[in-house]
C-alpha positions as CSV (number, residue, x, y, z in Angstrom):
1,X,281.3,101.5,5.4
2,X,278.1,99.7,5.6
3,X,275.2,100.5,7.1
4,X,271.6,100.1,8.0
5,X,268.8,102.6,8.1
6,X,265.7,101.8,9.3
7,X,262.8,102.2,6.7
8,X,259.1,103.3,8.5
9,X,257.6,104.9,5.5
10,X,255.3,102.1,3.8
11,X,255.7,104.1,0.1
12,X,259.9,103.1,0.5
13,X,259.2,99.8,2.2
14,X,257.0,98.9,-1.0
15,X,259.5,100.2,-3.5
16,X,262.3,98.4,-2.8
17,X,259.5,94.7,-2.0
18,X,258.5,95.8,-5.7
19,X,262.2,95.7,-7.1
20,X,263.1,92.7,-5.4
21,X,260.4,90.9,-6.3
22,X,260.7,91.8,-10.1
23,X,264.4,91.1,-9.7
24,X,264.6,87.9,-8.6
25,X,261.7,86.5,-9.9
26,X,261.3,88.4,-13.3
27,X,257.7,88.9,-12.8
28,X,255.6,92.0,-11.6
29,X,253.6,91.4,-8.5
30,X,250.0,91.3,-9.5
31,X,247.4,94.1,-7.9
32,X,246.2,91.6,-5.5
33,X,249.9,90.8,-3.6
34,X,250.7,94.6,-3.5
35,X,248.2,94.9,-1.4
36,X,248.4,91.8,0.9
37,X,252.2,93.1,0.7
38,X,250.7,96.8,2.4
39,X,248.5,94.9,4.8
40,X,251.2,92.7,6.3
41,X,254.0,95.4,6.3
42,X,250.9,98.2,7.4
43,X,250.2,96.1,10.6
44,X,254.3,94.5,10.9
45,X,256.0,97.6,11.0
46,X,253.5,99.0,13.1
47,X,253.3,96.9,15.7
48,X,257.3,96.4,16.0
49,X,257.2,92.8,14.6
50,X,258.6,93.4,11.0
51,X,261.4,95.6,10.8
52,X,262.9,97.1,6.9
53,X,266.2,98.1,6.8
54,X,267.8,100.0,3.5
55,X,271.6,98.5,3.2
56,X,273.5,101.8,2.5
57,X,277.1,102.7,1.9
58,X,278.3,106.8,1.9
59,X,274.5,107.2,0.9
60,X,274.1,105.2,-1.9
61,X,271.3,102.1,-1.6
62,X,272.1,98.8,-2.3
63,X,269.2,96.8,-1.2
64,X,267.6,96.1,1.6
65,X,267.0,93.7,4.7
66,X,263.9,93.3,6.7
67,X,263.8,91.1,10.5
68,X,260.4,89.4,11.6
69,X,260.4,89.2,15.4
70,X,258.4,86.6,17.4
71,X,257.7,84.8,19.9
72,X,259.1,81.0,20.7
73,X,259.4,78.5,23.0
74,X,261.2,79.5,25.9
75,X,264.2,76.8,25.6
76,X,267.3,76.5,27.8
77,X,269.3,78.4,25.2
78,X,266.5,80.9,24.8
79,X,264.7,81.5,28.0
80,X,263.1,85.2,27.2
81,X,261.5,82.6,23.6
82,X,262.3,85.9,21.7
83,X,263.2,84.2,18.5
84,X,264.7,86.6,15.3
85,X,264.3,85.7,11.2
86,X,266.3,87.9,9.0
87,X,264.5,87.3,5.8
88,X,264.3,89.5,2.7
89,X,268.0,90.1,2.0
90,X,268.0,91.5,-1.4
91,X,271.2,93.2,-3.6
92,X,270.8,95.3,-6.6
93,X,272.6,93.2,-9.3
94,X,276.3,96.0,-9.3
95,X,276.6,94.8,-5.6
96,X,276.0,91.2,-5.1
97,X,279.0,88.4,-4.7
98,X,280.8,90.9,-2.8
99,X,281.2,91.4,1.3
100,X,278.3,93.4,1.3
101,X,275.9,90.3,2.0
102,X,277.9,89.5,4.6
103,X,278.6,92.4,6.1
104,X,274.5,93.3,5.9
105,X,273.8,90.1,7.3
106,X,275.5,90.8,10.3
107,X,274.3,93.8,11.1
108,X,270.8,92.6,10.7
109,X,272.0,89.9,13.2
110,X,273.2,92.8,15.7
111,X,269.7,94.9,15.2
112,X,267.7,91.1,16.0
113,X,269.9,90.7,19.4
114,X,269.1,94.3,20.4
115,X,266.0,94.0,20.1
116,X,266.4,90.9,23.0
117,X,266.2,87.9,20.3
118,X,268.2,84.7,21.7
119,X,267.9,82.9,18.5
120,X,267.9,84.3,15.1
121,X,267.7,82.5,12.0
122,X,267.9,83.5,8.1
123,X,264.9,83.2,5.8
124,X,265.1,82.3,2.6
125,X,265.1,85.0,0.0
126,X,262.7,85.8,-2.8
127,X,264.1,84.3,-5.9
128,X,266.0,81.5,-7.3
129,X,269.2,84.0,-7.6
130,X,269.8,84.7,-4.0
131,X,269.9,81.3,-2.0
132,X,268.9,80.7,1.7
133,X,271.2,80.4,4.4
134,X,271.3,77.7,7.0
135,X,269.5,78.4,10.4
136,X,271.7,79.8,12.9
137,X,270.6,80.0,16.9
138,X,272.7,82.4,18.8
């Protein structure tokens, strides 16, 4: 079965940012963008704005998934403005074009309206191998 485990240790949060970003863009991350990527996740994750997930299944990592929180527009179909972007939705290689996307997505969509988020919508992903999704409002 699936699941998600929240990720608060910056050392594992920068790991799998690291893989990812080597993955799906064949490049390291220079010096200077590991540490803008420490800032931001430093102050995110802190602060309850940027949550990591590790996508799991009996134990064994398969990626990961992160959700920036924010603040919107109140709207008629989002009075509370709490607003939801699951970005970061990254697969090792073995486990991609199966469910598991799916099935991550969703529970990434659960953990946003949790949190109180009346609309959520997916970022795009890192690379040219993993293809953004549509905006979806809830």
């Amino acid at each position: 079965m699936i699941e998600l485990h929240e990720i608060y240790a910056l050392p594992s949060v920068m790991r799998w940012r690291i893989e990812a970003l080597r993955d799906t863009t064949e490049h390291s991350p220079s010096p200077r963008l590991l540490v803008a990527n420490r800032i931001y996740y430093r102050k995110h994750i802190s602060d309850g704005s940027h949550k990591v997930f590790a996508i799991t299944e009996n134990g064994e990592e398969y990626g990961y998934g992160s959700i920036r929180l924010f603040d919107g527009l109140p709207s008629f179909d989002n009075p509370s403005g709490k607003c939801a972007c699951l970005t970061e939705i990254y697969l090792r290689k073995p486990f991609r074009n199966h469910d598991i996307a799916e099935k991550a997505e969703q529970l990434l969509t659960e953990e946003a309206l949790n949190c109180g988020c009346g609309k959520i919508y997916i970022g795009p992903s890192a690379g040219p191998q993993q293809p953004a999704a549509a905006p979806q409002s809830t």
